[in-house]
N, C-alpha and C positions, 0 to 999 in steps of 0.2 A: 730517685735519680731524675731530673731535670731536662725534658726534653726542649726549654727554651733556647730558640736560636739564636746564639752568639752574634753574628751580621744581620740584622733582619737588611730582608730582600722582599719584593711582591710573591706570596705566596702563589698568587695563579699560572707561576713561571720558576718551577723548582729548581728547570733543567734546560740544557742547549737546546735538546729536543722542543721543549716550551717554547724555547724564545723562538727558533728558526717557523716552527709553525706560523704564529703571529706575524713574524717576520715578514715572509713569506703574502699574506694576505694582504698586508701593508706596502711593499715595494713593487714598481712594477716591472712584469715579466722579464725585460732584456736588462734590468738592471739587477734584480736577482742573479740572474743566470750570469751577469758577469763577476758576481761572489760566489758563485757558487760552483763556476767552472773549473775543471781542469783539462791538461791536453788530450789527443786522439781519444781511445777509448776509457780515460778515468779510471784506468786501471791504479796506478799510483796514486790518484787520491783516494782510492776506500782502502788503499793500504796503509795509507799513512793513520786512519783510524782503527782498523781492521788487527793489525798488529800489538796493537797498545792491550788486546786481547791475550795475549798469550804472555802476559806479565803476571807473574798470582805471587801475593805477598801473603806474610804471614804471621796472626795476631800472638802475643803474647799474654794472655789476661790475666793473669799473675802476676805481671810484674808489676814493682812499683813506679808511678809516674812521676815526673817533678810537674809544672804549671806548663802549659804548652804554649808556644812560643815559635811564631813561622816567621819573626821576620830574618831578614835576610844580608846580608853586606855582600856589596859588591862594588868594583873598584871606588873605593874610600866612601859610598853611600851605603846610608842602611834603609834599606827596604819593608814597607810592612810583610810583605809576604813574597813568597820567590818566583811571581810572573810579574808579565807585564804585556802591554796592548801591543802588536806588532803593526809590521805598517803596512798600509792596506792603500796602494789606488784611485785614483775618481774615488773616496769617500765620499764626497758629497752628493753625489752622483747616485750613490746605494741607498743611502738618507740623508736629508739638505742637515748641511751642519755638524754633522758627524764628526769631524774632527776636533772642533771647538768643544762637543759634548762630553765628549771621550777624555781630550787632554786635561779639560776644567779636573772630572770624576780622577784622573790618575794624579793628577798634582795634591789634590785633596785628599785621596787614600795613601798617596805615596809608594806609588808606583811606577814605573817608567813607560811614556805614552812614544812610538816612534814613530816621526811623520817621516812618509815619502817624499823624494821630490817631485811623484807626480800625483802628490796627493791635493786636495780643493781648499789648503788656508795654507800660508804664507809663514816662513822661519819665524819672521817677528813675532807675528802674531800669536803662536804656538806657544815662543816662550813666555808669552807676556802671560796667556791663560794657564798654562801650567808653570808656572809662578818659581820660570827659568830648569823645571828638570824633564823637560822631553829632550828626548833621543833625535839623531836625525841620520835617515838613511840614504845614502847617495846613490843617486846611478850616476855611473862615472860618465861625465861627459867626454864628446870627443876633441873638443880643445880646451889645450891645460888654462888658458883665460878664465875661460868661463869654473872650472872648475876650482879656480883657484881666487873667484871671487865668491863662492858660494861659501869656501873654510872660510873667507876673513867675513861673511855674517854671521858665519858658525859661531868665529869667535868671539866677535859683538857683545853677541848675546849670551856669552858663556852655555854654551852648547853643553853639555858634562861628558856626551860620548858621541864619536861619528862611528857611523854603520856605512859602510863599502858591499855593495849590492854585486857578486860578484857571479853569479848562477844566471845571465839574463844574456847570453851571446848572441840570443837574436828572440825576438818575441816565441812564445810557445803557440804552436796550432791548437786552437781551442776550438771545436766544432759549433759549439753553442755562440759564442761571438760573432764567428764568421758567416751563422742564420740570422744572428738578431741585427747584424751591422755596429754592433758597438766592439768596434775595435781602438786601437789609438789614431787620431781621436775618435770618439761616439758619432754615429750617424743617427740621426733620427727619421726615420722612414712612418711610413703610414700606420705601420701594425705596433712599431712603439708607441706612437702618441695616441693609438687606441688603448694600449696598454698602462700607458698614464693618467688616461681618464678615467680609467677603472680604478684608480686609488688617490680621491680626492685630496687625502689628507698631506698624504706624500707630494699632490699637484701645489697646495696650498704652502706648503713649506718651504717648498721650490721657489715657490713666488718670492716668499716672504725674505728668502734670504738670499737669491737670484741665482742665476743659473751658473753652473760650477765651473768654475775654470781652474787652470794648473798656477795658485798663485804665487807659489814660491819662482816658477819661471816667467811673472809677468815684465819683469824688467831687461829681460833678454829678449822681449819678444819684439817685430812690430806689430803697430796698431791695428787693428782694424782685419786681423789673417782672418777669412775663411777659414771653412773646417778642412776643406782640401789643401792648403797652405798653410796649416794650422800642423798637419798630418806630416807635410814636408819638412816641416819645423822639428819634428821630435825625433823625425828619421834622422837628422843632419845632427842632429843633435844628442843622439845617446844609442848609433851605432856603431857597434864594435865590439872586442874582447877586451874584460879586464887583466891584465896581467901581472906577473910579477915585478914588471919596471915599474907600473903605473902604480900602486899598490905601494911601493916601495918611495916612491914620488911623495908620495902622500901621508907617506907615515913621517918622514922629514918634516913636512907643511904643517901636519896637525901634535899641538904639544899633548894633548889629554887622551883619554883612553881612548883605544881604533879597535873595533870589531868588522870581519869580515863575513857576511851572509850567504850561505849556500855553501857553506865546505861538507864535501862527504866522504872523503877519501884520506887515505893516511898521505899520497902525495901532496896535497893541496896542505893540509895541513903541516908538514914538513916544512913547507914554502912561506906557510905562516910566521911560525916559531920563528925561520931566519931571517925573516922581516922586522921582526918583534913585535907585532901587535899584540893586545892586549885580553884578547878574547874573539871565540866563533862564536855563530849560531848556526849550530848544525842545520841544515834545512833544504827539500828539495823543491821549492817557492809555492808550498802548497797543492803538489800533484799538476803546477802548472806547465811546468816545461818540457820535462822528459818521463814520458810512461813507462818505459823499461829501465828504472832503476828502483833502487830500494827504499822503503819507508823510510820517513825521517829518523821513525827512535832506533829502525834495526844498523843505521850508519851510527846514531851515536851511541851504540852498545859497544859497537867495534872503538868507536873512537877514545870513547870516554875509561875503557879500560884497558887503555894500550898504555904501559909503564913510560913509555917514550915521552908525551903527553901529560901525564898524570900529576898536576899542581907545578906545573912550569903556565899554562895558558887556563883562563877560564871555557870552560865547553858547556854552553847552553843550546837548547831544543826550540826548535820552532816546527808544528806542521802537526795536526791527526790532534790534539788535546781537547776532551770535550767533557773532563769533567773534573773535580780536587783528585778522583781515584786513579784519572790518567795523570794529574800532577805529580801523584804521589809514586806511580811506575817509573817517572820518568826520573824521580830522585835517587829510585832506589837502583836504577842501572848506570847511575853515574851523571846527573843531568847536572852541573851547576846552578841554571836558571830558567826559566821559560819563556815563551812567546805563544798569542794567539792573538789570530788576527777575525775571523770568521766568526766565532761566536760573539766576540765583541761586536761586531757589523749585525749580528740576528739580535743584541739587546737594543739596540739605537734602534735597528727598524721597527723592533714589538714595542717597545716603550718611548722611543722617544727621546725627552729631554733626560730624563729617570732609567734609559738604560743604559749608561755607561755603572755609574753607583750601583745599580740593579746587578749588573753583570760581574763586580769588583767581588762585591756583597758576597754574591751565591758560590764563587767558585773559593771562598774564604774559608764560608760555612761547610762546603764541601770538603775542604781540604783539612780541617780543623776534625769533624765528624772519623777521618781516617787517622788521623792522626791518634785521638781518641782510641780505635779500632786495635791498635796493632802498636800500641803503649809506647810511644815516642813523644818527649816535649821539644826536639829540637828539628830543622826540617834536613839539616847533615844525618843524622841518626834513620833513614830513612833504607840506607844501604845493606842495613843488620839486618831489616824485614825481609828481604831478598828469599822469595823462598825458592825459585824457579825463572826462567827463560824457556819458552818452548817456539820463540820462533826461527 
């Protein structure tokens, strides 16, 4: 038997674990820490990992296999495999370029990459790199103008899916932010740019490809804003509650598939279905907003097998996934598709140019290895392995 891997990847980086280390070494301190944050005591972000624990599948080594085969369809595209990059903030800001790295590796693997809108490259730009199939996630602005010039670039560019950021009613208290000052927008105080000299390469990169702004909002902006005025700007500009009106606004607006971000409830999702959109991402924004609710996959256990639900709307997972064997929990309790945002951010910072492919690679090979495990060639077939829930 063959232990030749399928994806090769950099071998000195088998695991999330690997990269975040590296990571880690290479970013500096307050910008780490604002990947790495969640609110008050983070009690909901080692849940949303913590959990994914108490999922045990179960192999069949007897049976016979057909040729194993992850990829995926999902509204009328097929995917090589059933994740994709989620969208992640100031990426550039975590590592200069980040988004560009990232989109280039998904368009090339085929995969779907999703910029934020307060992410550090620009609609255009994105489709151009990922060679027209990223994603894009909105914060709903609070005037329907602005928001309703943002779908007619969506559309430009044939966007394939809008993502409705709907979990965000007011920023989450994150302790670690509000020490380091990099809130919205970032502050640069004294003990960051000590922090930035401690990691040259990351300072050098910075340089090279200049300091990170929100470029999908540069055309709304004026010229010239301070970070105080800069700050005033985002506030005026993307607070509020998403609603059922606005939500419903916008599914009007937008002709191609609409997914909403942050549903965890069978209310919200009700409100979905009568809207008609086309797909959730189960998600509690990464353990970043509210500490007293439940992990991501223990809401889409509930959701995803609730008859109500069940092949009327796609139900995809974002939040706690750190390896193919959490990929592979997350199918077998009903996951449509996946997202991560985090560990794709610790492959860019440990590698660079080389970790976005790096990080597509390994969670392939991972995912491919279980697949192997537990004698399934399809990644639907994932649900029969179901041996147990104990959370």
């Amino acid at each position: 038997m063959s232990n030749k891997i399928q994806f090769p990847y950099h071998s000195g980086y088998p695991s999330v674990a690997d990269l975040r280390r590296k990571a880690k070494c290479r970013i500096p301190k307050f910008a780490f820490d604002y990947l790495e944050g969640g609110c008050n005591e983070e009690l909901n972000l080692a849940r949303n990992e913590n959990d994914f624990d108490q999922i045990y599948l179960k192999p069949r080594y007897l049976e016979k296999t057909g040729t194993i085969d992850m990829s995926t369809e999902l509204f009328g595209r097929t995917y090589s495999a059933p994740f994709g990059i989620s969208p992640v903030g100031l990426q550039g800001l975590m590592w200069p370029n980040a988004p560009e790295i990232l989109a280039k590796a998904a368009g090339k693997h085929k995969i779907p990459y999703i910029l934020s809108t307060v992410s550090t490259l620009s609609i255009e730009r994105i489709a151009e790199v990922s060679e027209g199939s990223a994603w894009f996630q909105l914060y709903h602005p609070t005037e329907d103008a602005l928001r309703d010039d943002i779908i007619n670039r969506l559309k430009a560019v044939e966007c394939p899916v809008l993502v409705v950021l709907v979990d965000v009613p007011a920023f989450g208290l994150r302790y670690r932010e509000i020490k380091s000052g990099l809130s919205m927008p970032p502050k640069m105080n004294i003990n960051n740019i000590l922090q930035a000299m401690a990691c040259p390469t990351w300072g050098i990169k910075t340089l090279q490809h200049g300091i990170p702004s929100f470029a999908t909002l540069k055309p709304y902006m004026e010229k010239g804003l301070d970070l105080a005025q800069l700050g005033q700007f985002m506030n005026r500009t993307f607070t509020g509650k998403v609603t059922f009106e606005k939500i419903k606004a916008i599914r009007d607006l937008w002709p191609g598939p609409l997914v909403l971000k942050g549903i965890a409830t069978e209310e919200d999702m009700n409100d979905a279905l009568q809207i008609g959109v086309d797909g959730v991402i189960v998600s509690n924004h990464g353990g970043r907003q509210l500490d007293a609710s439940e992990s991501s996959v223990s809401s889409l256990i509930r959701l995803a097998n609730n008859s109500a639900y069940k092949g009327k709307i796609k139900i995809m997972l974002d939040g706690g996934i750190r390896s193919g064997v959490d990929l592979a929990r997350a199918h077998a309790v009903g996951s449509d598709f996946n997202f991560m945002g985090r560990p794709f951010m610790y492959g860019v910072g440990a590698l660079g140019d080389e970790g976005g492919e790096h990080t597509i690679n390994m969670f392939k090979a991972h995912l491919y290895q279980v697949m192997q495990q537990v004698s399934i060639d399809k990644i639907n077939r994932f649900s029969e392995r179901l041996q147990s829930v104990r959370i």
